[in-house]
C-alpha positions as CSV (number, residue, x, y, z in Angstrom):
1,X,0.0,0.0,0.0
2,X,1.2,3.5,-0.6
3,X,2.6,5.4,2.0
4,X,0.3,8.8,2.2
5,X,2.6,11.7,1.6
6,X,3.4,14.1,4.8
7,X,2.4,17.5,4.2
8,X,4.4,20.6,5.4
9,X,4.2,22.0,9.2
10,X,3.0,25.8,7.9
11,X,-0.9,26.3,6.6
12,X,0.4,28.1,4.0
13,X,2.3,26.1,2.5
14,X,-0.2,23.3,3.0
15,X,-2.5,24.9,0.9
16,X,-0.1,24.6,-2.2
17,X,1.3,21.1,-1.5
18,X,-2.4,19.9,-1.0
19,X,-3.3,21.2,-4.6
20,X,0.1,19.9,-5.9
21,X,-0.4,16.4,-4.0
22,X,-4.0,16.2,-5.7
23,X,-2.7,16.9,-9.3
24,X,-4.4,20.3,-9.5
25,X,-1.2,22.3,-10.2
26,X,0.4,22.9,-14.4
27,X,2.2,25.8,-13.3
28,X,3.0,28.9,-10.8
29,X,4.4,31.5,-11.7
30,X,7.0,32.8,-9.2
31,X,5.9,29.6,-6.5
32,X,8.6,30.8,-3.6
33,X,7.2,34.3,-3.4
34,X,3.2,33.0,-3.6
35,X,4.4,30.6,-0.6
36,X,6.0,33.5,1.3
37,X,2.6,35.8,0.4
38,X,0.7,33.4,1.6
39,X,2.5,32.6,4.9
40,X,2.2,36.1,6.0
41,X,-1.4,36.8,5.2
42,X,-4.7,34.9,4.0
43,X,-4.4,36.0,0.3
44,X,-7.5,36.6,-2.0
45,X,-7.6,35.1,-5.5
46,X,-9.9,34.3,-8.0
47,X,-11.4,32.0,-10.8
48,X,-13.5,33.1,-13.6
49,X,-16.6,31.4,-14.8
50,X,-18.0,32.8,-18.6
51,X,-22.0,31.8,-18.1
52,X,-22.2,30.8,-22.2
53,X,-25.0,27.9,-20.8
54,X,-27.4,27.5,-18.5
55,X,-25.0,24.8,-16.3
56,X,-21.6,24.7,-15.3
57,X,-19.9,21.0,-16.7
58,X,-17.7,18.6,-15.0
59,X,-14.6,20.4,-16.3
60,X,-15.8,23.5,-14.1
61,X,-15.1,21.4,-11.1
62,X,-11.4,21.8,-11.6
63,X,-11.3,25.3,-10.9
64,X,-14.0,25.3,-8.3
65,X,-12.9,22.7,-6.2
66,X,-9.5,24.1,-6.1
67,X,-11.1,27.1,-4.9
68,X,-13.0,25.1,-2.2
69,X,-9.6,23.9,-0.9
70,X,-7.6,27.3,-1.0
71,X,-10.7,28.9,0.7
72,X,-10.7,26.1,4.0
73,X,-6.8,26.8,4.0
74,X,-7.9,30.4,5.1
75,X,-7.7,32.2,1.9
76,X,-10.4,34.6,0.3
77,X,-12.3,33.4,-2.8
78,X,-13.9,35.2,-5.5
79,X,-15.5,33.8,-8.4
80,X,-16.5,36.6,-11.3
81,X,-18.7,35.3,-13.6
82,X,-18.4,36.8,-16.8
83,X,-21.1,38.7,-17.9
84,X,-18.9,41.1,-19.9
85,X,-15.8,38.5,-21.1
86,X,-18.9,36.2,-22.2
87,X,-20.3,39.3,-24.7
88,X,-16.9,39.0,-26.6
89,X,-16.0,35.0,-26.1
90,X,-13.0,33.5,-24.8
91,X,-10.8,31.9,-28.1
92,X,-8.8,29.7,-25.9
93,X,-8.9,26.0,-27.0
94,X,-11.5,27.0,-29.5
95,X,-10.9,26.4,-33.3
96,X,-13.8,28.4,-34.6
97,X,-15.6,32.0,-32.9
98,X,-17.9,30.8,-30.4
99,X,-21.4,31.8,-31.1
100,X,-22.3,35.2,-29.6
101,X,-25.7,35.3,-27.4
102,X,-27.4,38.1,-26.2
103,X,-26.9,40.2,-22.8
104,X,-30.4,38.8,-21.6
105,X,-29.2,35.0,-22.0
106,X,-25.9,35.4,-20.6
107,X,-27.5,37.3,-17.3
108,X,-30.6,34.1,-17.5
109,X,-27.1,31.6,-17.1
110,X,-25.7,33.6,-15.0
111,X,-28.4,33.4,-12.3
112,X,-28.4,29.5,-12.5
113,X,-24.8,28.7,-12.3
114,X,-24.2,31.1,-9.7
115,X,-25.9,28.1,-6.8
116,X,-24.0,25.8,-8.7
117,X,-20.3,27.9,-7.5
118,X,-21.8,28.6,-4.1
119,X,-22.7,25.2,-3.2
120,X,-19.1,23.6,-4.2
121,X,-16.6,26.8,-2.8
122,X,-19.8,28.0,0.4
123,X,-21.9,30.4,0.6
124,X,-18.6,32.7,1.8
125,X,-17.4,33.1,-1.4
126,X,-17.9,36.5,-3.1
127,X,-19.4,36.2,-6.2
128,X,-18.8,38.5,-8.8
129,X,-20.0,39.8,-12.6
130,X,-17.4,42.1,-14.6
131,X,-20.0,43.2,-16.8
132,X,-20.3,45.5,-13.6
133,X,-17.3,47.2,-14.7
134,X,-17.1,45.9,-18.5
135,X,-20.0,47.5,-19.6
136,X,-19.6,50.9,-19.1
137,X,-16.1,51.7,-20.4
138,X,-15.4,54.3,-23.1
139,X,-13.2,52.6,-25.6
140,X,-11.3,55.4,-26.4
141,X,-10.1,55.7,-22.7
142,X,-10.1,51.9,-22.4
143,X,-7.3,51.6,-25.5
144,X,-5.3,55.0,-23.9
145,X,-5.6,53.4,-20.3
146,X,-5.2,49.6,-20.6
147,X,-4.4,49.2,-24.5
148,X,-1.1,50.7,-24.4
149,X,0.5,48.4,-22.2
150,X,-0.4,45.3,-25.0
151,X,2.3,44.2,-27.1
152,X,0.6,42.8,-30.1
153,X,3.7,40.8,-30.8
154,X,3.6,39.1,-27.5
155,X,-0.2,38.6,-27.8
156,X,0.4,37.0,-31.0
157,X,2.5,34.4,-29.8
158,X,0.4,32.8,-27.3
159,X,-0.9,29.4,-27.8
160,X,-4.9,30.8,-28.3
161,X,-3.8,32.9,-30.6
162,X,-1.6,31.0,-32.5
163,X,-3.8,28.2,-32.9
164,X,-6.7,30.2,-34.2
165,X,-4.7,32.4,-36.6
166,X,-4.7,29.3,-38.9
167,X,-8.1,29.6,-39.4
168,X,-9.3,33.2,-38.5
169,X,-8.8,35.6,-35.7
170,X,-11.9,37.5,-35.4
171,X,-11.0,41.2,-33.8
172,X,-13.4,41.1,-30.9
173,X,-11.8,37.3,-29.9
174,X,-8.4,39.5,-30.1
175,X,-9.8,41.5,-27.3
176,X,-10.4,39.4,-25.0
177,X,-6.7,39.2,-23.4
178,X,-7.4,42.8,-22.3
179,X,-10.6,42.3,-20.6
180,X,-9.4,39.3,-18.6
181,X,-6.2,41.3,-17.0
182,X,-8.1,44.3,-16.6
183,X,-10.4,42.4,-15.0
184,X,-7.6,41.1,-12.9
185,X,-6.4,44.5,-12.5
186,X,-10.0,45.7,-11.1
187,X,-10.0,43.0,-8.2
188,X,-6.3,44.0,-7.3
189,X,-7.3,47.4,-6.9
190,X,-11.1,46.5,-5.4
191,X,-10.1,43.7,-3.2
192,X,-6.3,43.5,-3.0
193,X,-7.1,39.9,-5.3
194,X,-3.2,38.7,-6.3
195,X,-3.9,35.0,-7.8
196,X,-5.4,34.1,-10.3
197,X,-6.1,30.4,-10.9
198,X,-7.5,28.8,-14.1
199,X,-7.1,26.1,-16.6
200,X,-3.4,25.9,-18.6
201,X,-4.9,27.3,-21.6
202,X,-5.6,30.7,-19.9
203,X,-1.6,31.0,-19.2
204,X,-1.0,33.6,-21.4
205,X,-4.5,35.8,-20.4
206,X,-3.5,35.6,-16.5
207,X,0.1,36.2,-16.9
208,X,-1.3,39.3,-19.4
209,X,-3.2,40.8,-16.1
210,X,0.2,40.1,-13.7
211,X,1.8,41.9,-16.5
212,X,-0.4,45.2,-16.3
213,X,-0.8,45.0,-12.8
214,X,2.4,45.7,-12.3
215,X,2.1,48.1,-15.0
216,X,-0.2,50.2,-13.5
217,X,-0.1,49.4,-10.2
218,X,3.2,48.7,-9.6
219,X,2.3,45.6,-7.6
220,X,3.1,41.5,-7.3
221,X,-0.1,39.3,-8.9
222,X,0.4,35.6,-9.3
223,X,-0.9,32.4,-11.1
224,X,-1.8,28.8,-10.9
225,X,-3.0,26.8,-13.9
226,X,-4.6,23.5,-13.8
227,X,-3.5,20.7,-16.1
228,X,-6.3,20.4,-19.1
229,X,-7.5,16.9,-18.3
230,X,-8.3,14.0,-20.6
231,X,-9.2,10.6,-19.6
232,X,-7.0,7.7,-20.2
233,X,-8.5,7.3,-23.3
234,X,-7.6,10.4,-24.6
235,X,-11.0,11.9,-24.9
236,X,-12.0,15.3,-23.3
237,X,-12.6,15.5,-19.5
238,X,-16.5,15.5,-18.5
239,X,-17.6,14.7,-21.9
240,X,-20.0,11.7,-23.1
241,X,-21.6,9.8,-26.1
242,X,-24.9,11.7,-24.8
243,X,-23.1,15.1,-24.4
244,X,-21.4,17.0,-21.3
245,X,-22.2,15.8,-18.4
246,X,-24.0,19.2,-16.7
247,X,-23.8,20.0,-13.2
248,X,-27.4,21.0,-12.9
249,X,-29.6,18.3,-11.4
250,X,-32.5,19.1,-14.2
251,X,-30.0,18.6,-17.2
252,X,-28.2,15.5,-15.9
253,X,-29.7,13.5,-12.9
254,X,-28.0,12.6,-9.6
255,X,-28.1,9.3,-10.4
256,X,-26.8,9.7,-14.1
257,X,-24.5,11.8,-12.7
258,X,-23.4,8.6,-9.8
259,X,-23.3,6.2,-13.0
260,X,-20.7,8.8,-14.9
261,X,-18.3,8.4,-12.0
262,X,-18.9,4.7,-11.2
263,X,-18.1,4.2,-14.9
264,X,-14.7,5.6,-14.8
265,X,-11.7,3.9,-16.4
266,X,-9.2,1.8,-14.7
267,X,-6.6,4.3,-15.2
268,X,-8.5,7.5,-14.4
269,X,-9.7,6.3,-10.9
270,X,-6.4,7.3,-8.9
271,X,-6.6,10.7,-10.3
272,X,-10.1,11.2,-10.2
273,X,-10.5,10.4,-6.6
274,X,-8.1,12.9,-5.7
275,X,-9.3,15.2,-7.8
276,X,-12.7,15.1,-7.4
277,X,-13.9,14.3,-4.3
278,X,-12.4,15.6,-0.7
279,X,-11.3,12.5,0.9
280,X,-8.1,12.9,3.2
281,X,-4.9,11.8,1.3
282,X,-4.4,8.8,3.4
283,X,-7.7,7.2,2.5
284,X,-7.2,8.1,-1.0
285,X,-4.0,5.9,-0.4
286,X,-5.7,2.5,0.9
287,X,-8.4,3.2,-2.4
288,X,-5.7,3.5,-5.0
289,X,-3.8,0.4,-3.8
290,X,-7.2,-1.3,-4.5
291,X,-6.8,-3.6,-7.6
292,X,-8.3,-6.0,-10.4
293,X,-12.1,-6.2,-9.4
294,X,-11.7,-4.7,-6.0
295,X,-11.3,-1.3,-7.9
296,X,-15.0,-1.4,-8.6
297,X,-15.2,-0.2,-4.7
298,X,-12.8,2.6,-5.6
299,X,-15.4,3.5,-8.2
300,X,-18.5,3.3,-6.4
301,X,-16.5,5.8,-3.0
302,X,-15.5,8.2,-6.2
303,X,-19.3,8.0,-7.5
304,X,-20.9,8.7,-4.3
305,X,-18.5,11.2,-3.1
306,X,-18.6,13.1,-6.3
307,X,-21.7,13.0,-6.2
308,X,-22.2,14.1,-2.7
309,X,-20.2,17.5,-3.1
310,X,-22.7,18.4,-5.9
311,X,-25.9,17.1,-5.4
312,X,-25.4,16.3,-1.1
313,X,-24.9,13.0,1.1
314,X,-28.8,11.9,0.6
315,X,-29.2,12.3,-3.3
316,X,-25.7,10.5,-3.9
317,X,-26.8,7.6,-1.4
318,X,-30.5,7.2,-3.0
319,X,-28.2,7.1,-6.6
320,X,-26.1,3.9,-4.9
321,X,-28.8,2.4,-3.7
322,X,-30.4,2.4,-7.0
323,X,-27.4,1.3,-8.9
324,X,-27.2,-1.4,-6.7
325,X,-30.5,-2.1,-6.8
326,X,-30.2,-2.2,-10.6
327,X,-26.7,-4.0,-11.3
328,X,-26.4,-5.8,-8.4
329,X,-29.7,-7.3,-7.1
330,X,-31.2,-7.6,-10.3
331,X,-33.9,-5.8,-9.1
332,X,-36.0,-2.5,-10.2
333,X,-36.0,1.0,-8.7
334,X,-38.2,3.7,-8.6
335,X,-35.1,6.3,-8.6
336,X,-34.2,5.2,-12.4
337,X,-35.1,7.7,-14.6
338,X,-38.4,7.2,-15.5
339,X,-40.9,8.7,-18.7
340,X,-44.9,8.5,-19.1
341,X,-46.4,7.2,-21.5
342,X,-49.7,7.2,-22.1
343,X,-51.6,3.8,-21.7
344,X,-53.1,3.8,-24.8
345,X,-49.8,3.6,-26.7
346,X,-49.2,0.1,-25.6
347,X,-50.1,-2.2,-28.7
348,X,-49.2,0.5,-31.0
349,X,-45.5,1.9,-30.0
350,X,-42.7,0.1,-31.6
351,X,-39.4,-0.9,-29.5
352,X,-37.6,1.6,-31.9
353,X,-39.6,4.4,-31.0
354,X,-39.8,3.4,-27.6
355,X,-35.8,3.6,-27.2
356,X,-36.2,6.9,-28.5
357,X,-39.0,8.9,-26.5
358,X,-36.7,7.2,-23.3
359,X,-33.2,8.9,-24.6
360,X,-31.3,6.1,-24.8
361,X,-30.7,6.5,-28.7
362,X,-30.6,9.8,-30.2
363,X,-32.8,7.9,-33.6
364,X,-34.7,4.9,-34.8
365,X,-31.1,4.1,-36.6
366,X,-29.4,4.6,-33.7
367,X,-31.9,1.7,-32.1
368,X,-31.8,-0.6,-35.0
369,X,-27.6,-0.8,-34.5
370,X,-27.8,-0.9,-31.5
371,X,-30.6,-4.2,-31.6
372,X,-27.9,-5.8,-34.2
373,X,-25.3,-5.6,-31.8
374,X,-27.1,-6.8,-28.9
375,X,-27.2,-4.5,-26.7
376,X,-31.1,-3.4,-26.5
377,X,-33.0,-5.1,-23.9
378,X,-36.8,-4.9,-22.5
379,X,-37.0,-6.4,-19.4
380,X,-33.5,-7.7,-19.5
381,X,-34.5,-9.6,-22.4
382,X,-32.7,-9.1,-25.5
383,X,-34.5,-7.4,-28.3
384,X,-34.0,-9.3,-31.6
385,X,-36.6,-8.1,-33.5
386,X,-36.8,-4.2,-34.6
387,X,-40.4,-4.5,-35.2
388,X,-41.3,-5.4,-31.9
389,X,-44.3,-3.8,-29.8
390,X,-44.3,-3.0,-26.5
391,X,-47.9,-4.3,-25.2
392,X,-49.5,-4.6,-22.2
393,X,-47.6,-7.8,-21.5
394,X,-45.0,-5.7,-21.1
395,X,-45.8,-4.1,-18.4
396,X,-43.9,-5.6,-15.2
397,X,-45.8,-6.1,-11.6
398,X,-44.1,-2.7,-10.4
399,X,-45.9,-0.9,-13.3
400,X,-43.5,0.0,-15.9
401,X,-41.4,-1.8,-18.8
402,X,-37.2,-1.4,-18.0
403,X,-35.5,-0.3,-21.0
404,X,-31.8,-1.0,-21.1
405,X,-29.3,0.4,-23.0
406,X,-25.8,-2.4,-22.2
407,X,-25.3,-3.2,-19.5
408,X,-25.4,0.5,-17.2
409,X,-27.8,2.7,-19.0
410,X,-31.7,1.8,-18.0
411,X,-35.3,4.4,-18.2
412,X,-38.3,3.1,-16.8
413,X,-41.4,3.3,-19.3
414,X,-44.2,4.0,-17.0
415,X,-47.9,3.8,-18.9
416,X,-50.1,6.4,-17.5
């Protein structure tokens, strides 16, 4: 078994060795003098959340649990959601100009996601929108004030930039380096904020804003970037067949959610658990030595703890129970996802259709695949025939016909 690591006798540096032990930390900028800063004085930072949806994803949960654990080490969090930064659109990681929405949507997604930062980071987080200061600036002043410290050259060469050049730069995207220092700059001057954390793609935008706060303000600013994460696989951190997995309960379920975690790869569960849940470091020890089948334990504790931070202890419980319920007792549960139907349908709506009114397939094509490859079943019964109808028959003692999708994915039909 692992031996957990020890961490350092001062608070302040704990705070930076936890992140660091927990594989939260790409890069720091100047890491002896953010230590010292910190040993002297709780320091206040902040993270930046563009509302371009109506949910925060699972690739938010970097940034904000990073601010949960900087905040319990003492330290003052703001998040600034960007109202303003989300007018223009961020070009980082992008290949193509993200599609511009309207003030009145962005203020809509605001609103929703900002429960959804509160409830991982605490309700004694300040929470912030720099269209408050965005808004209202005269260009002309703006480009005389701020624009004059940009070297275009230097701007040029970062990897956002570079990236998109290939295939068109659009000048409001170009822009958007400014607004994120200034905004830096505002919180230094508002709230004495000197670190920035974010994702590695936004190196070049923070170091920009410890650039021209020092600048103007003749004063130290720091960062810390997260490493962009990708599965073992390769693919893209908190995406899935279905879509991204959303942290809003109405957009992906608790117990969809619980089954996104438990499904984890071998090779991501180590990482995952330290990442994403808030376990000590000497448990997360014992559950990474776990191998071969006994890892499916690891899985289920990274599920349920996952799922815990987001949704709380009773909704991530009732989503193991069910699972278990489901996978392991071969029974039914009422906390599957479940969709009406009306009553009348039965004798007329094919399996095909079915599959789709549930979600499970995205088409009838999608369903007809998926029956040649085995891996459509009503009742735990494989479907073998694409013209089937789902009668009455059907219908099992608890009131509803299972629909399963492999082995994992499973909606309750429920006639009504």
């Amino acid at each position: 078994m692992p031996t957990p690591p020890t961490p350092p006798a001062s608070p302040a540096a704990d705070a930076i060795w936890q992140l660091r032990e927990r594989g939260f930390v790409q890069q720091i900028s100047d890491e002896a003098a953010l230590s010292a800063r910190m040993a002297a004085a709780p320091i206040c930072f902040y993270a930046g959340f563009d509302p371009t949806a109506a949910s925060l994803h699972v690739g938010s949960l970097i940034p904000l649990l990073a601010m949960a654990h900087l905040a319990r080490a003492g330290h003052s969090a703001i998040a600034v959601l960007g109202g303003g930064t989300t007018m223009v659109g961020d070009p980082s990681g992008k290949t193509e100009m993200r599609q511009l929405i309207t003030q009145e949507v962005i203020q809509s997604n605001r609103r929703q996601i900002e429960p959804q930062i509160r409830r991982i980071i605490g309700d004694g987080a300040r929470v912030v929108d720099n269209a408050d200061w965005l808004l209202g600036l005269n260009y002309i002043a703006f480009l005389r004030d701020i624009g004059r410290h940009f070297s275009v050259n230097r701007m040029l060469s970062a990897e956002a930039y570079k990236m998109r050049l290939e295939k068109g730069l659009s000048f409001i995207e170009f822009n958007y380096q400014l607004l994120q220092a200034y905004d830096f700059l505002v919180l230094n001057e508002r709230h004495d904020c000197a670190l920035q954390i974010g994702g590695d793609d936004q190196w070049g935008n923070i170091v920009a804003g410890i650039d021209l706060i020092r600048r103007v303000r003749q004063k130290e600013a720091f960062a810390l970037t997260f490493p962009l994460l990708t599965t073992a696989s390769g693919a893209k951190m908190g995406k899935t067949a279905a879509g991204a997995v959303w942290l809003d309960a109405k957009m992906v379920s608790p117990y969809d959610y619980w089954q996104y975690w438990r499904n984890t790869a071998d090779g991501d569960v180590e990482r995952f658990l330290k990442l994403f849940t808030e376990l000590p470091l000497d448990e997360l020890a014992k559950l990474s030595a776990l191998k071969g089948q006994e890892i499916n334990e690891a899985k289920k504790v990274l599920a349920t703890e996952a799922t815990a931070l987001l949704h709380g202890r009773a909704e991530a419980e009732k989503a193991a129970a069910t699972a278990r319920t489901t996978f392991e007792e071969g029974g039914l549960s009422e906390s599957l996802p479940t969709v009406e139907i009306k009553r009348s349908e039965l004798g007329k709506i094919g399996v095909l259709s079915a599959y789709v009114q549930a979600g499970l397939v995205g088409s009838t094509s999608e369903a007809r695949r998926q029956i040649k490859a085995g891996g459509l079943k009503v009742n735990d019964a494989a479907v073998t025939d694409e013209k089937m109808v789902l009668t009455s028959k059907d219908v099992t003692p608890e009131g509803v016909i299972k629909l399963s999708l492999g082995r994992k994915k499973h909606v309750l039909l429920k006639p009504v």
